[in-house]
Each structure stands twice: as C-alpha cells, then as structure tokens.
Short mmCIF file of the C-alpha atoms (twelve columns), coordinates in Angstrom:
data_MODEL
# 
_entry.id   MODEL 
# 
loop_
_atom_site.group_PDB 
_atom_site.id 
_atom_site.type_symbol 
_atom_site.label_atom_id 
_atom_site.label_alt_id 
_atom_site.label_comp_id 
_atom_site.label_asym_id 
_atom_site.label_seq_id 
_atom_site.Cartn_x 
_atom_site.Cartn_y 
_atom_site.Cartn_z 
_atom_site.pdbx_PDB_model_num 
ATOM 1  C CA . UNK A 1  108.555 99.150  88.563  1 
ATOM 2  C CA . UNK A 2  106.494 95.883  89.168  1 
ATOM 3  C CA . UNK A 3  105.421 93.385  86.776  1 
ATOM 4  C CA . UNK A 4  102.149 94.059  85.620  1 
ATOM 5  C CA . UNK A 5  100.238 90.405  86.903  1 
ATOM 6  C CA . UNK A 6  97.662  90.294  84.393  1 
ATOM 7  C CA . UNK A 7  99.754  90.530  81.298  1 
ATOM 8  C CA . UNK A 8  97.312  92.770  78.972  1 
ATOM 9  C CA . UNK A 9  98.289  94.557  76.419  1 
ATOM 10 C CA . UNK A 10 95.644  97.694  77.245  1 
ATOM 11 C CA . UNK A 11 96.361  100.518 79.091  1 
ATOM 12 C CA . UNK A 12 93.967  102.564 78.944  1 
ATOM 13 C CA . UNK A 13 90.541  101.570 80.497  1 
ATOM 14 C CA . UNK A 14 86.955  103.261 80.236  1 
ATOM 15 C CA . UNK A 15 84.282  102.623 82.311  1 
ATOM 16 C CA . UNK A 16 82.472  99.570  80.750  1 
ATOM 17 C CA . UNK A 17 84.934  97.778  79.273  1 
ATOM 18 C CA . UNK A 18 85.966  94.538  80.746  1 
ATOM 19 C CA . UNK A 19 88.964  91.580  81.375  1 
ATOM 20 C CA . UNK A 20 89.113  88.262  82.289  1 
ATOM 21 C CA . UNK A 21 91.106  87.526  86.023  1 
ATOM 22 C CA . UNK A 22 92.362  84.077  86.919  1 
ATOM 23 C CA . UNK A 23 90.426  82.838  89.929  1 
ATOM 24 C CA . UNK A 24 93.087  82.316  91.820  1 
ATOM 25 C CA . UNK A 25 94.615  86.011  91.266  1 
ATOM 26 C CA . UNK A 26 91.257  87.518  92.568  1 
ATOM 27 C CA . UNK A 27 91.408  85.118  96.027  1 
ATOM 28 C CA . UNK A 28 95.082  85.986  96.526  1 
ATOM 29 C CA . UNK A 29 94.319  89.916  95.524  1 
ATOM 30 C CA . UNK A 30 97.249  89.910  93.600  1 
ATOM 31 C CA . UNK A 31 97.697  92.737  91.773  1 
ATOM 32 C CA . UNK A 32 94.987  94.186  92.677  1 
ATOM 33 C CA . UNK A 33 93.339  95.486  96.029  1 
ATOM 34 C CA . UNK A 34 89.712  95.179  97.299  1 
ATOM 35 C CA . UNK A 35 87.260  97.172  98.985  1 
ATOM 36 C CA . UNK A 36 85.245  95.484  101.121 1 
ATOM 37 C CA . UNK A 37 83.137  98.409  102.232 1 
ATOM 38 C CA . UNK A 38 82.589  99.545  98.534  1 
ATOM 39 C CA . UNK A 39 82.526  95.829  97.170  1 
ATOM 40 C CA . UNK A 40 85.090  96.653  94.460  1 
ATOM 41 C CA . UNK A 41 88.383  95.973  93.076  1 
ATOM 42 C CA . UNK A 42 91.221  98.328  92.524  1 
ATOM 43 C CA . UNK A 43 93.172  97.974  89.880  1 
ATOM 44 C CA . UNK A 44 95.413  99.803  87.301  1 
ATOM 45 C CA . UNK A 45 94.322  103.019 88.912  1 
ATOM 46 C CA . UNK A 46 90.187  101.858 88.420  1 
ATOM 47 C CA . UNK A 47 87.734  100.387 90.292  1 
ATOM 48 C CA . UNK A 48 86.420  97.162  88.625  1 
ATOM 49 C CA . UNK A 49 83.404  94.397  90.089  1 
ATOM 50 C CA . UNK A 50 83.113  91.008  89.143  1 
ATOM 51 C CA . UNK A 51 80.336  90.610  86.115  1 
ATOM 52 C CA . UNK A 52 80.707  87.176  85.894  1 
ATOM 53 C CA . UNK A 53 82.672  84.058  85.806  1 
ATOM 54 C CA . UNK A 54 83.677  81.809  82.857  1 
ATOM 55 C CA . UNK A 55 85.547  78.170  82.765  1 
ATOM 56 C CA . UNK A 56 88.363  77.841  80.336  1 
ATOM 57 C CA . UNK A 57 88.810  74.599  78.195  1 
ATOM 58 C CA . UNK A 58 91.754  73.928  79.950  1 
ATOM 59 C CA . UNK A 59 89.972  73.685  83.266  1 
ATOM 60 C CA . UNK A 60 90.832  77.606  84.704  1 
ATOM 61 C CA . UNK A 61 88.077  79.273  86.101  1 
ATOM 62 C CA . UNK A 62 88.215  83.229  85.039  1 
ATOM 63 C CA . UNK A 63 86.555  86.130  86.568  1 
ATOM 64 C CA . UNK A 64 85.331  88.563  84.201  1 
ATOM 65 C CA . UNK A 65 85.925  92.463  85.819  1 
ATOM 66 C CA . UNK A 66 84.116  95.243  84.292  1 
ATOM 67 C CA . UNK A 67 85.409  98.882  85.074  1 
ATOM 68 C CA . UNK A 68 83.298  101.038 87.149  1 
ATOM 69 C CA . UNK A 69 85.523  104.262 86.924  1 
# 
C-alpha cells in the first residue's frame, strides 16, 4: 500500500464535508487525479472541487476541497 499524501486522520468522507490541499499537491496531482472534462478531483475514492483557497501564516497557500460524492 501507498502512503496516504495528505496525512488526515478521516476516512470516511460525505458529500459536503471538506479538507485543506497544499497548493503545490493540487498542481503536481499528487495523490489525487483530475478530471478535466468533469472539472473535478478524485480522491480517496470521491470526487472533490476546489471551494476556495486560504494562505497559511507560514506563507503556504492551501486549497480547500469539498466532496461532491
């Protein structure tokens, strides 16, 4: 098995709930796949879009991914 790249603790995702995706991990689609024709990410078996975008203190930009499915 892999080594999960996002390092959270859930599991289990519902549609609605959301994460936060290093910038960097989203440009690089590591760990996860997109769909250009659909405009979503796959991920842990879901489909996720991007919701929004916040800037750490540290200077990291993060995506925030809500799940669609």
């Amino acid at each position: 098995m892999g080594v999960n790249p996002f390092q959270v603790v859930k599991t289990n995702w519902s549609p609605g709930d959301r994460r936060e995706i290093e910038d960097w991990r989203i440009e690089r689609q590591e760990g996860l796949e997109y769909d250009s024709y659909r405009r979503v990410y796959m991920a842990d078996g879901r489909e996720w879009v991007i919701v929004g975008q916040i800037m750490k203190p540290d200077g990291r930009k993060y995506y925030i991914l809500e799940c669609m499915e």
